[in-house]
C-alpha positions in Angstrom: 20.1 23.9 135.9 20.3 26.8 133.8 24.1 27.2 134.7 24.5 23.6 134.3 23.5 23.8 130.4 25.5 27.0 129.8 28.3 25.3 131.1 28.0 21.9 128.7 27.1 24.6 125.6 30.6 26.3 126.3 32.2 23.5 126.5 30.6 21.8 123.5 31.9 24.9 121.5 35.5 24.8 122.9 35.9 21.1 121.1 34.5 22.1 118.3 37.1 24.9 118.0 39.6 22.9 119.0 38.9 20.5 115.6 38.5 23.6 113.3 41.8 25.0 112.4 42.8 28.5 113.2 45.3 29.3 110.5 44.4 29.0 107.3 46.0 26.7 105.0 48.5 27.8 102.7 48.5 28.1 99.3 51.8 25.9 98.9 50.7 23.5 101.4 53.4 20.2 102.0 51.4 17.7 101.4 50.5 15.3 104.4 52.7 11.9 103.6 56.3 14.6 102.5 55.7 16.3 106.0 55.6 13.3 107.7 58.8 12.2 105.4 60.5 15.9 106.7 59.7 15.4 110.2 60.8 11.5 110.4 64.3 13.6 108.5 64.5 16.2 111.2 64.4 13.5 114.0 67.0 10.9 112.5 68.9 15.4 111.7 68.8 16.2 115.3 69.7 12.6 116.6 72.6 12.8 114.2 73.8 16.3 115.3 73.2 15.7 119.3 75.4 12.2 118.9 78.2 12.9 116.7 81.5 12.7 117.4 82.6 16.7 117.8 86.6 15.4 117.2 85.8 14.7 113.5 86.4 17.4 111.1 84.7 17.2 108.6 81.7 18.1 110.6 82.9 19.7 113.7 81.8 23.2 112.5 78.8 22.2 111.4 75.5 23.6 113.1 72.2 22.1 113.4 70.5 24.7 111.0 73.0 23.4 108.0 70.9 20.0 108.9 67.5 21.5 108.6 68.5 23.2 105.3 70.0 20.1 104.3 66.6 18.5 104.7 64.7 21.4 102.7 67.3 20.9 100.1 66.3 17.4 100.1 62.3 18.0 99.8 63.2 21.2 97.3 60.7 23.0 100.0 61.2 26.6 101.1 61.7 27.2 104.6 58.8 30.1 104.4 56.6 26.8 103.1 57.5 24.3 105.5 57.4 26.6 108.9 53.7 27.7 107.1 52.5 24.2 106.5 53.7 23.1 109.9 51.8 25.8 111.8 48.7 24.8 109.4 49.0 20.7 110.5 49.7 22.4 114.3 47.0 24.2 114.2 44.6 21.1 114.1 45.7 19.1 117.0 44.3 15.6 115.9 45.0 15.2 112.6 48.6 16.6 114.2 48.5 13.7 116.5 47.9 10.9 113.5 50.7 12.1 111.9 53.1 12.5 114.8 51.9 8.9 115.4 52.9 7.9 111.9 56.4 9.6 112.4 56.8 7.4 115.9 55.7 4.4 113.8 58.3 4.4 111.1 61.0 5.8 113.5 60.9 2.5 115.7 60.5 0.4 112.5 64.2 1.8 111.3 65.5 2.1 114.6 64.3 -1.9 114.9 66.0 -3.0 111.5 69.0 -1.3 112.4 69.3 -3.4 115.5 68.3 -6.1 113.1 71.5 -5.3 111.5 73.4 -4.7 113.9 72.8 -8.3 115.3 73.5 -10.2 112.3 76.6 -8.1 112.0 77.3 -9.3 115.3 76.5 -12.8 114.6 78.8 -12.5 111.2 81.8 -11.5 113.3 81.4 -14.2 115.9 81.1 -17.0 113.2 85.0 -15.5 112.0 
């Protein structure tokens, strides 16, 4: 019995870590809703860079990091304060998970427009 309640006490403790983050948060922290913006960015980044065409010049020398900095460019965010405020959001697991959620969300909303598009595009050309 008495191994029994040491057992639920540790484990009662190891969730309640688990919500309490490790890192502390920075002092230039990117707010919630812009590092959801950034991630949905580096997605749509790495999508772009894995599926292009290599053949075309104009960006067959480029790498994936000028993408990232493309996106920090784009946010005005320093890459020493995004890679902080992501280990910050990382370090709490569940709110982590929300947000990764709300990435997923809006990812298969554009990605379901686009076909949208792309079938009244195709509709368009058939009625030619």
């Amino acid at each position: 019995m008495k191994k029994n309640i040491i057992i639920i006490i540790f484990t009662i403790l190891a969730f309640a870590a688990c919500d309490e983050p490790t890192v502390e948060k920075p002092e230039n922290l990117v707010r919630e809703n812009q590092m959801i913006d950034m991630l949905i960015d580096v997605h749509l980044a790495e999508a772009t860079y894995y599926s292009r065409n290599r053949q075309d010049s104009t960006i067959k020398n480029t790498t994936s990091a000028d993408f990232y900095y493309a996106i920090l460019d784009k946010y005005q965010v320093p890459d020493s304060v995004f890679e902080k405020s992501l280990i910050f959001y990382l370090s709490k697991p569940k709110n982590f998970e929300k947000m990764y959620r709300k990435v997923q969300s809006r990812l298969s909303e554009m990605e379901q427009d686009l076909s949208g598009r792309k079938n009244e595009l195709l509709e368009f050309e058939d009625e030619r």
